[in-house]
N, C-alpha and C positions, 0 to 999 in steps of 0.2 A: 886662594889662588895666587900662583908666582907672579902673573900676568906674561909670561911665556905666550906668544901668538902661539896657535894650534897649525900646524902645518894643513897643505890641504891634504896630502896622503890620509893625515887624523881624520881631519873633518869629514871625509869619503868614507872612510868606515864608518864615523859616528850616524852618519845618514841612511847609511846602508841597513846599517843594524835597528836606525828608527823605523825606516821604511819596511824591512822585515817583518818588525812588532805591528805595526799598523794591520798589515797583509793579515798578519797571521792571529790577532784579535777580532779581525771580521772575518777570516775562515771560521774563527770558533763560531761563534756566535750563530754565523748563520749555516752553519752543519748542525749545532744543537737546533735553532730553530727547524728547521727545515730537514734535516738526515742530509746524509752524502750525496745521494744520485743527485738529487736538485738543486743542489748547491754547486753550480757553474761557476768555474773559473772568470768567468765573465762578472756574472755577481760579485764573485769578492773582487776585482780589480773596481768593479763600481761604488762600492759601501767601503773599498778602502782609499781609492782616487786616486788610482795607480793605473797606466796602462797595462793589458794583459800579459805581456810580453815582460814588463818589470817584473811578475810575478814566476814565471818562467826561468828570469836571470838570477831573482833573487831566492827563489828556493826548487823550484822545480814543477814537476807535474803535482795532480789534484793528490795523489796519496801522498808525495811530499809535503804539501801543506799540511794532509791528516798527520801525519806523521809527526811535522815542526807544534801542530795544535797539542797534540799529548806529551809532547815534550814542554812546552809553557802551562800545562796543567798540574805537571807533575811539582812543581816549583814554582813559587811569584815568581815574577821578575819576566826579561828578556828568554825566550826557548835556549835552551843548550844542554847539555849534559843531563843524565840521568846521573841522580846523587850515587857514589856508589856506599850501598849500607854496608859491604862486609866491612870496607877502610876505616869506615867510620865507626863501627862498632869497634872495629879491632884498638883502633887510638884512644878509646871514650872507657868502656870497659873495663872491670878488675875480678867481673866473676862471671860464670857463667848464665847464672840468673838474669845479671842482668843486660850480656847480649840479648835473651831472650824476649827480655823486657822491652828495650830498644827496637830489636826487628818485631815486634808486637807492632809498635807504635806507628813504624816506620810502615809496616803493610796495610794499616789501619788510615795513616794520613794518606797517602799515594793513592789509594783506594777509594776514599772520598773523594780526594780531587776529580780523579780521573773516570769518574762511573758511568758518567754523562758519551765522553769522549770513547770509552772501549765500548759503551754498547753500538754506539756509529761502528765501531770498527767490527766487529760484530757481526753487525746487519749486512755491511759492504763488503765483508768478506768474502761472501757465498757469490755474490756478481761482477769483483772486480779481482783481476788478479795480484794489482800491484797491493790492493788493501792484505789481499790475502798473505802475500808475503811478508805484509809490516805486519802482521798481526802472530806470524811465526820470529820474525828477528827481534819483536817486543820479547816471546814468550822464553824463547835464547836465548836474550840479552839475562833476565830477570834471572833464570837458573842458574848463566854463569856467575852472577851476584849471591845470590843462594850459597852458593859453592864458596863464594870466599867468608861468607859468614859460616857456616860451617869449618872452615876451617881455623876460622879464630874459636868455635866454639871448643876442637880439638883440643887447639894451642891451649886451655883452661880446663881441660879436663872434663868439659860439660856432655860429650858425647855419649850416648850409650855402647857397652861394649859390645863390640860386633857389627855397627853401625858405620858403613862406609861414608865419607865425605859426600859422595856422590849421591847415596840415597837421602842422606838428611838434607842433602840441597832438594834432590826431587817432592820431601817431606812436604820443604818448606812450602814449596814452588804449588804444590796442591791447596794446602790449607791456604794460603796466602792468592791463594788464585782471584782476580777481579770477577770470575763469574761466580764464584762464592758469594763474594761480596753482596754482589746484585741480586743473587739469589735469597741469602737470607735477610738481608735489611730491606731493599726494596721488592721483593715478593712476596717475603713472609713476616715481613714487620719488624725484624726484631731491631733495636734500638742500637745507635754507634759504639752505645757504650757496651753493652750485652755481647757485641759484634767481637769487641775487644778483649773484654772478659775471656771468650771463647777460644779464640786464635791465640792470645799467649797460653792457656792450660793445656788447647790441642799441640801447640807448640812445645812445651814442659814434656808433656809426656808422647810424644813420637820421640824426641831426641835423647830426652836427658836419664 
């Protein structure tokens, strides 16, 4: 450290963004505990010793917290940003294999994280509307990433001929689907590794 005093403009954000984490650690928690409907706004300002209104300022209504919760799933750390895979393939990458290999990985960890957290969203979808809408801008968001891994798969020549940009992101977007996921590791057993196995050869051969 330089020992530069921290202004308090800093210090207000540094707080803000503690108090966020706080919030948004015990909305997990007790959404997994307990599912969405009975997990009150009330509750989490209580389990995180916040008034209800800080929660309010600091992120929004109850599917905004859902929301901030699958975004701190998706990655340790602070909620923020969804990684985006195609950039990161596209920088990391030198063949086609092995984007395939990487978005394997990459829908394989996300999907773990988050299994817990999309079956809430899920469940809540069918009786709230705002959940319903995050669980369409989730499924939006994820194609238009789709879409740019496909396009770096282009750029390498990994595409199969005839094979629009658009359908290999919807390819992806299927196989790679969270209720897949839940379907076959936690429905029908098969192991993370098997899981894995699966989605890069289903992956290999839709695309390549």
């Amino acid at each position: 450290m330089d020992g530069t005093p921290e202004s308090p403009a800093t210090r207000r954000t540094t707080q803000a963004a503690a108090t966020r984490e706080v919030i948004v650690e015990a909305a997990q928690r007790l959404m997994l505990e307990r599912g969405y409907i009975p997990t009150s706004i009330a509750a989490i300002a209580e389990n995180a010793g916040v008034a209800v209104q800080t929660i309010y300022n600091s992120i929004g209504g109850k599917a905004d917290v859902l929301a901030a919760v699958l975004d701190r799933t998706k990655a340790p750390g602070p909620p923020g940003p969804v990684r985006d895979a195609g950039r990161e393939q596209g920088s990391r990458a030198r063949s086609a294999g092995e984007v395939i290999r990487m978005l394997a990985a990459e829908i394989v960890e996300v999907n773990a994280r988050t299994a817990g957290v999309h079956r809430i969203i899920t469940q809540a979808a069918g009786v709230d509307q705002d959940v319903a809408k995050l669980e369409l801008r989730q499924s939006s968001r994820r194609l238009f990433q789709y879409g740019e891994a496909a396009s770096t798969l282009r750029g390498l020549r990994g595409l199969r001929a005839g094979l629009s940009d658009h359908e290999a992101a919807a390819a992806i977007w299927a196989i790679g689907h969270p209720q897949a996921y839940r379907s076959l590791v936690f429905d029908l057993g098969w192991s993370v590794a098997a899981y894995r196995e699966w989605v890069e050869k289903t992956l290999s051969g839709a695309l390549s």
